[in-house]
Every structure is written in C-alpha cells, then in structure tokens.
N, C-alpha and C positions, 0 to 999 in steps of 0.2 A: 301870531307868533313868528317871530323872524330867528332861521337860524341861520349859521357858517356856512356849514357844510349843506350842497344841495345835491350834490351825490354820494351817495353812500354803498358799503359793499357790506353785507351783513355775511357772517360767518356760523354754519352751525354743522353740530353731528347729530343731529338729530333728524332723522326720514321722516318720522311723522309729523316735526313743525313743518322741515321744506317742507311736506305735501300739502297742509293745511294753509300755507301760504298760500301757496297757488290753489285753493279754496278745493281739494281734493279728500275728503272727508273717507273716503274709502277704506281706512284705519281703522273708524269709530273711536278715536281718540277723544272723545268730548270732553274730557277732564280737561282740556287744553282750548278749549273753545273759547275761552271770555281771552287769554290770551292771544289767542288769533284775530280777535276782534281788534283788542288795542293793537296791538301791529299793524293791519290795516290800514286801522286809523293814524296813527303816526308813521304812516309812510306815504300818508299825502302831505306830507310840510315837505317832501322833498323834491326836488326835478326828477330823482334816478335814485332806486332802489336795488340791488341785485343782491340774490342769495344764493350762496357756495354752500352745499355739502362737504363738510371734511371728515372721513369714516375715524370713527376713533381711535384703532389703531395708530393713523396716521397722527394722531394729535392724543398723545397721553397723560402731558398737563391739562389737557381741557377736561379729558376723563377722569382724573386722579380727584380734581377741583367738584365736579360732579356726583361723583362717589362720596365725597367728602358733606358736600350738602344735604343731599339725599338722610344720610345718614344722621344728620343734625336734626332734618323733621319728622324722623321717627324716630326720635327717642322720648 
C-alpha cells in the first residue's frame, strides 16, 4: 500500500489511547485493545508517526463531537 503522506501527527484527548499507544496497558482499558492493535498496525505504512495529547477542555468541539457519538451507541 503506497500512501502521500509518510509523516503524520495524530491528535487525540484521550490518556488512555496515548498510553496504549505507547503499549502502556496500565489503564486496563481492554475494551480499546483490538483498536490499539490496528493503530499499530497502520502506523507502519508511514516514515513518522507522533501523537499529541490535547486535554479536552482545550478542544470542545472534539468533546461536543464525542459526547454526541457516545450517545448515539447507547441508545
């Protein structure tokens, strides 16, 4: 698979994915496991991978958007 982009900067608010990224299981988030797997795995098609923490506060459309889904799969 050939893609564009072979640096990428991936953005999230979430602690417990950055930690599982960096293979940090310390959480016991396993509900999130088969997800951390595919990331893994599709962050070797790239050269450079880096991943920001942004606390939610600081980002409240990210949060609003969140809240919003969440709430779509329990219903």
């Amino acid at each position: 698979m050939s893609l564009r982009h072979r640096k990428v900067m991936m953005k999230t608010d979430s602690l417990a994915l950055k930690s599982g990224i960096a293979e940090n299981y310390g959480n016991r988030a396993w509900s999130i496991l088969p997800i951390l797997l595919e990331i893994r795995r599709m962050e070797s098609l790239f050269d450079s991978v880096e991943w920001c923490w942004i606390p939610r506060s600081k980002n409240r459309v990210a949060h609003l958007a969140a809240s919003i889904g969440i709430g779509a799969v329990h219903r």
